[in-house]
N, C-alpha and C positions, 0 to 999 in steps of 0.2 A: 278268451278275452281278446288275444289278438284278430282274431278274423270279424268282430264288433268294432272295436277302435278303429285301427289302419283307415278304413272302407271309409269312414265316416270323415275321419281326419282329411285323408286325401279329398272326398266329393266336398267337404267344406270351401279347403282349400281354393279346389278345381271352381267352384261355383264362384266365390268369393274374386278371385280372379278374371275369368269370365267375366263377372259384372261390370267391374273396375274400366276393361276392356271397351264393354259395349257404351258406358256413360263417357268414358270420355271422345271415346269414337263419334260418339251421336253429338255431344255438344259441339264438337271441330265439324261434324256436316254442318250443322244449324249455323254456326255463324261463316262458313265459307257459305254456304246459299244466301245468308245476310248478305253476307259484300259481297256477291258474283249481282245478287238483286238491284242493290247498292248502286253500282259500275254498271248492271244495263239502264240504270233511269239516267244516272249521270248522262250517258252516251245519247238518250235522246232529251236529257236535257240540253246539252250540248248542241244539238242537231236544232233542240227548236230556238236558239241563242242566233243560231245562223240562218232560219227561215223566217228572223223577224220584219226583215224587208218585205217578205210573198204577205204577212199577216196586215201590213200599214199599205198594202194596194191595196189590199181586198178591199178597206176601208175607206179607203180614197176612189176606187169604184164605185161604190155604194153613196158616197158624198155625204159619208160621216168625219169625215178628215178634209177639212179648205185647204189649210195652209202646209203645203208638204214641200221637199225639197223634189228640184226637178228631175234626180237621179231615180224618185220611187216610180217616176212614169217608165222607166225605162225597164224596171221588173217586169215577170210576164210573171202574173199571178197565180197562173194556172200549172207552172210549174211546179208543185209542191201537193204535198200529200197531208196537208196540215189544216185544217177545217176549224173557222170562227164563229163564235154564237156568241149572244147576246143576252145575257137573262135578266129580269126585274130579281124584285124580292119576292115575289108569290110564288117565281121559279116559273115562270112563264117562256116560253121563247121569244123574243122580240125582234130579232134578226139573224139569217143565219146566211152564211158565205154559201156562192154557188157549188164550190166543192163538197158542202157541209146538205145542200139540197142533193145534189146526186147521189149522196150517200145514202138519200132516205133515214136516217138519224130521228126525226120524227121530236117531239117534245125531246130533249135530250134533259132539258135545264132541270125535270121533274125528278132525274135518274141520279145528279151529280150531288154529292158531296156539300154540306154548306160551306167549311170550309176544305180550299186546297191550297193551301202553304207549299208544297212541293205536286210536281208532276206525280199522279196516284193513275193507280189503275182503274178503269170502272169498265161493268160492264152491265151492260143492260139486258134488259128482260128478254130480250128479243137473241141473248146469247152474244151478242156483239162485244167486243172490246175494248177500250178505247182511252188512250194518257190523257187524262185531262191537266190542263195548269191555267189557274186564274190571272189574269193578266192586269186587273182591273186592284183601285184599291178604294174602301168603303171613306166613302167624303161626310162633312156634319152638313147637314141640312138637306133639302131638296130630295130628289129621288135617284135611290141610287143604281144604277146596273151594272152587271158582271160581264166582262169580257171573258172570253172561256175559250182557248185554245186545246183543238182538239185532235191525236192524231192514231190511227189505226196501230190499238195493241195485237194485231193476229201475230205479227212478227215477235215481240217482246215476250209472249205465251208461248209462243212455239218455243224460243229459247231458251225461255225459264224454264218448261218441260223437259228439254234436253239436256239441261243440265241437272235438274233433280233424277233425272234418268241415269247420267253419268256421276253424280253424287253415289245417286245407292249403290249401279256395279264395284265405286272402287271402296266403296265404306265396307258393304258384303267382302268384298273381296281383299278389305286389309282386315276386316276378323276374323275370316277362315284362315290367313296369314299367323296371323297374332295366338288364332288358338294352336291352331301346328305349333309355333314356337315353343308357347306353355305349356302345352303338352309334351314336347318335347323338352325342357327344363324340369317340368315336373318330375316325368320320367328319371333326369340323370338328376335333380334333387333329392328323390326318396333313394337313389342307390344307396349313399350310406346305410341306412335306416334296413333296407333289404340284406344289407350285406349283414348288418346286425343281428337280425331274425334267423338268417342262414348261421354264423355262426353259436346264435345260443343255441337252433337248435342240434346242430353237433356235438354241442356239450354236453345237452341234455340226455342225445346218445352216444356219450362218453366218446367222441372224436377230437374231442380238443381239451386243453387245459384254461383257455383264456381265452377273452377280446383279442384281435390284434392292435398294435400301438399307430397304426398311420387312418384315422377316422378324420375327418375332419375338426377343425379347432371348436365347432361349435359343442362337438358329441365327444370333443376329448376329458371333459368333465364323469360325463355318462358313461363312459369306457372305462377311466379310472375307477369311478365310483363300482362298477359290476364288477371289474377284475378285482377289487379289494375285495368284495361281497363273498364272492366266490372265492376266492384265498382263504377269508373267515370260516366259513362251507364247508372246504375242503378240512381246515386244520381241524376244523370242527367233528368232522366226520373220522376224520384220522385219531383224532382224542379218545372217542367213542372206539374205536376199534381196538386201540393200543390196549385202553384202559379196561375192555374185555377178556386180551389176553391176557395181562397182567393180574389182572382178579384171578383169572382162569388158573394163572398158574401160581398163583399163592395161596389159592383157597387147596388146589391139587398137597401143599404140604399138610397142612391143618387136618385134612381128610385121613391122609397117611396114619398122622399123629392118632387123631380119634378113633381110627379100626385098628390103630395098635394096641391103643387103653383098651378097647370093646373085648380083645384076643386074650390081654392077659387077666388069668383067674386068681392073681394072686395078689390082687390092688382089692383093699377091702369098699365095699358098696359106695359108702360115704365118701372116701378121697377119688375113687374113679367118679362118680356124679360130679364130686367140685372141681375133677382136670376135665372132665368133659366141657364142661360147663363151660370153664376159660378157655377151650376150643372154638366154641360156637360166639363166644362172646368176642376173641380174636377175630374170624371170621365176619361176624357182622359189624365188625369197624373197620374189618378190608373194606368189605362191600360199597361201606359208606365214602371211604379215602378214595377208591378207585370212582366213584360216583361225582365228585367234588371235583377232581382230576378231570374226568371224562368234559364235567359242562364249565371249569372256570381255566386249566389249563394247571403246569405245577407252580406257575407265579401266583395263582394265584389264592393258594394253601397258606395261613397262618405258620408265620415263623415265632417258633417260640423255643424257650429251652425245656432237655426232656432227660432226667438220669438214665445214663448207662445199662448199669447194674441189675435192675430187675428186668429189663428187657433180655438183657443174655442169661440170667438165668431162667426165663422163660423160654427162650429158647432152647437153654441146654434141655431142660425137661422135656419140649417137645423133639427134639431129634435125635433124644438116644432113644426116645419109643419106637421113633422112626427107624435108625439104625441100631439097633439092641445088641444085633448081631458080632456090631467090629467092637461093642464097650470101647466108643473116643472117650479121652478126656480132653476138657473144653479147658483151657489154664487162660486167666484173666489177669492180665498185667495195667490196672488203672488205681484208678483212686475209686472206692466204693463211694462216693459221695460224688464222683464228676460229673456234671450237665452236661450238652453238649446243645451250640443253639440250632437247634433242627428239629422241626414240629414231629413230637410222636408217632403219627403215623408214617411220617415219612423215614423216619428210623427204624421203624420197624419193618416196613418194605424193603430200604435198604439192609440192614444185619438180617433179616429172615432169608435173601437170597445169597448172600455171600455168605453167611455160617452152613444153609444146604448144599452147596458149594462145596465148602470145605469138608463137612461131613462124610460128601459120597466119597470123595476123591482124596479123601485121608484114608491113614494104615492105624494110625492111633491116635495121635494128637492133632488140635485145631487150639491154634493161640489166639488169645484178642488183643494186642498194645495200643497203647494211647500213650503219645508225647506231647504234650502239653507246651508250645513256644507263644514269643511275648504276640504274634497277630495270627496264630492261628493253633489248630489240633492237627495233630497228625495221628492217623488213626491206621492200624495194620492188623489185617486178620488172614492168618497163614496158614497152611498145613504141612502135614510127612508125603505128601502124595505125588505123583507120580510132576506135577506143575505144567506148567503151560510154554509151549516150545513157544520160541520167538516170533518165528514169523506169524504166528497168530495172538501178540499180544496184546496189538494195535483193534486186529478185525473180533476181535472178541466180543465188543463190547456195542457191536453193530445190531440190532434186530434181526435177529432170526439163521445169527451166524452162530456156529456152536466148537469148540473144540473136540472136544468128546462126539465122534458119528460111533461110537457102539452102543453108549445108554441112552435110552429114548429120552426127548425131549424137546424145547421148541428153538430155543437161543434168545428167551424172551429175558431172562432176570438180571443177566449183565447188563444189556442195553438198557434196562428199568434201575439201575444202579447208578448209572450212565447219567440218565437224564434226571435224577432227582438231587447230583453232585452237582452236574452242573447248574441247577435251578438257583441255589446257594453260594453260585461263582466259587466252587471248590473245584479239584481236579480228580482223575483218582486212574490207577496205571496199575501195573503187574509184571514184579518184579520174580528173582529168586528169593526164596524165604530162608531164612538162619536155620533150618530145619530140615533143607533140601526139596519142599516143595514146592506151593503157588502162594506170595505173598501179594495179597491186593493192598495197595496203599490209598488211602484218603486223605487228602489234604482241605481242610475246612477254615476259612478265614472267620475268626470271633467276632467278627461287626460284619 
């Protein structure tokens, strides 16, 4: 998916910006060749403002003008590069300046413009060039003619080419500008984004645990959000894992129990079937607790209350099958009627591991007490056995830490003892027991 999206994302981007680029670039040539056009008419509108003396000889040569001032004699007409004509309204020529004859100009009146409000460019068939500006203005009656001043556009073409020449070099040459930039922003723009890609996929090949926290503010949402994701992921997977050993090693008692019934020939037909039976049926309501656990966590297990009493003697019967050999007695110091608020199965996960507990690493006796106080139970199941040195009283209860390195096993049911006290904000520790063994204490708050 990723190597679809990025590609498409970025030339979106890449193009999108680009455009943006070239439209606003083109519109700023368009209107700088506007006003460079602008400013060269000005300039020889300007110029023909100052050759209006050479245009009122030419006219006073001709003895189309009587009454002139005696300074226009003293112009030399011929000075000047500015060409007069004369048109009717058929567009006829009617008179044309001798500068406007040696130019060979020919009908010009045919060529021009009906109206020219402002100095326009015109050119003629003939390829020629030429600013025209109407000097004349249309009167009511009579017949009217256009004075028409005229003066060689080759100069103003050639200009204007040179500067649409020098337009494009430097427009071409601020978008190859503009796109280096962008391209080079883009580049250090998608770095978060790559550095992102790089770190998932190290996760993906178990090199990292997380996002790092310095991404920018736009992607610190997106970084939060994956590192949570993946925390979930994680714990998720961790659940799953635990919750296998766990089964693993509760279902390993039950097994015990059932190949013990299977062994002995002296449990008649009918009572061995109905303890089997409560093996398998024990068994597949582990199955199911550990399955519940695995996908919702231990918060999120139904607390409810569960009597005591038949659970430990469900137990007593399953672990002296187990252990036949030492004949414990299991002595019960509660009230036969007590509840305790802790959902079934999770009592029975916890008592299933601490009474096997107590079993192996008892000589003969395993106690169960219960103290009953006004905001909570205190709960104690202890043995004769050899008990748990200090300094591993604390790591006991760690996954996969074990006191006992001589009997095989995993260090899985304390830690599982552990985390189903604490799920119910109780405690639970390991003390010296009134017996000289290992007394593990639970402490359960009633609300």
């Amino acid at each position: 998916m990723k190597r679809i999206i990025q590609p498409r994302l970025r030339r979106r981007v890449l193009v999108t910006s680009v455009a943006i680029i070239v439209l606003i670039t083109s519109a700023l040539a368009g209107v700088i060749n506007q006003l460079y056009s602008q400013s060269y008419m000005a300039a020889y509108s300007s110029e023909l403002v100052a050759q209006m003396p050479m245009v009122v000889a030419q006219l006073n040569r001709a003895g189309l003008i009587k009454d002139v001032d005696k300074w226009i004699d003293s112009v030399d007409p011929s000075d000047t590069d500015y060409m007069s004509v004369v048109c009717d309204k058929t567009d006829h020529t009617i008179w044309l300046s001798e500068e406007a004859k040696e130019a060979n100009i020919g009908n010009i009146c045919s060529e021009l413009p009906d109206s020219i409000p402002v100095p326009t460019l015109v050119e003629t068939k003939e390829g020629e060039n030429y600013i025209a500006y109407n000097m004349s203005q249309e009167r009511e009656g009579g017949s009217v003619y256009q004075l028409v001043v005229l003066r060689s556009g080759d100069s103003y073409v050639s200009s204007l080419n040179q500067l649409h020449k020098r337009t494009t070099f430097y427009l071409g040459l601020f978008v190859l500008i503009a796109i280096a930039f962008l391209i080079a922003a883009f580049h250090w723009s998608f770095q978060p984004l790559r550095k992102m890609a790089s770190q998932l996929d190290q996760m993906t090949d178990s090199k990292r645990d997380k996002l790092d926290d310095d991404f920018p503010m736009e992607l610190q949402d997106v970084t939060l959000a994956l590192n949570r994701l993946i925390e979930i992921s994680n714990a998720q997977k961790g659940r799953y894992r635990h919750a296998m050993d766990d089964l693993a090693h509760s279902l390993k008692t039950r097994l015990a129990a059932t190949n013990a019934l299977l062994d002995d020939k002296d449990i008649p037909r009918f009572e061995l079937n109905q303890r089997v039976m409560e093996q398998i049926s024990q068994m597949d309501e582990l199955v199911q607790y550990q399955l519940k656990r695995a996908m919702m966590g231990q918060q999120g297990l139904q607390k409810d209350k569960t009597e005591l009493k038949p659970l430990t003697d469900s137990f007593s019967r399953l672990l002296s099958k187990v252990y036949n050999e030492k004949n414990v007695a299991l002595r019960c110091f509660f009230n036969d009627k007590l509840t305790l608020p802790v959902n079934r199965s999770d009592l029975m996960e916890l008592l299933g591991n601490l009474l096997e507990n107590a079993y192996r690493f008892c000589i003969t006796e395993v106690r169960v007490i219960v103290q009953e106080k006004p905001d909570r139970y205190i709960i104690i199941i202890e043995d004769d056995g050899p008990g748990v040195p200090e300094e591993m009283r604390e790591a006991i209860f760690q996954r996969g830490v074990r006191a006992d390195q001589l009997n095989p096993g995993q260090g899985i049911g304390l830690s599982v003892c552990h985390e189903i006290v604490m799920s119910y904000k109780g405690t639970i520790h390991v003390k010296t027991a009134s017996i000289e063994g290992a007394a593990f204490v639970i402490e359960l708050p009633k609300h």
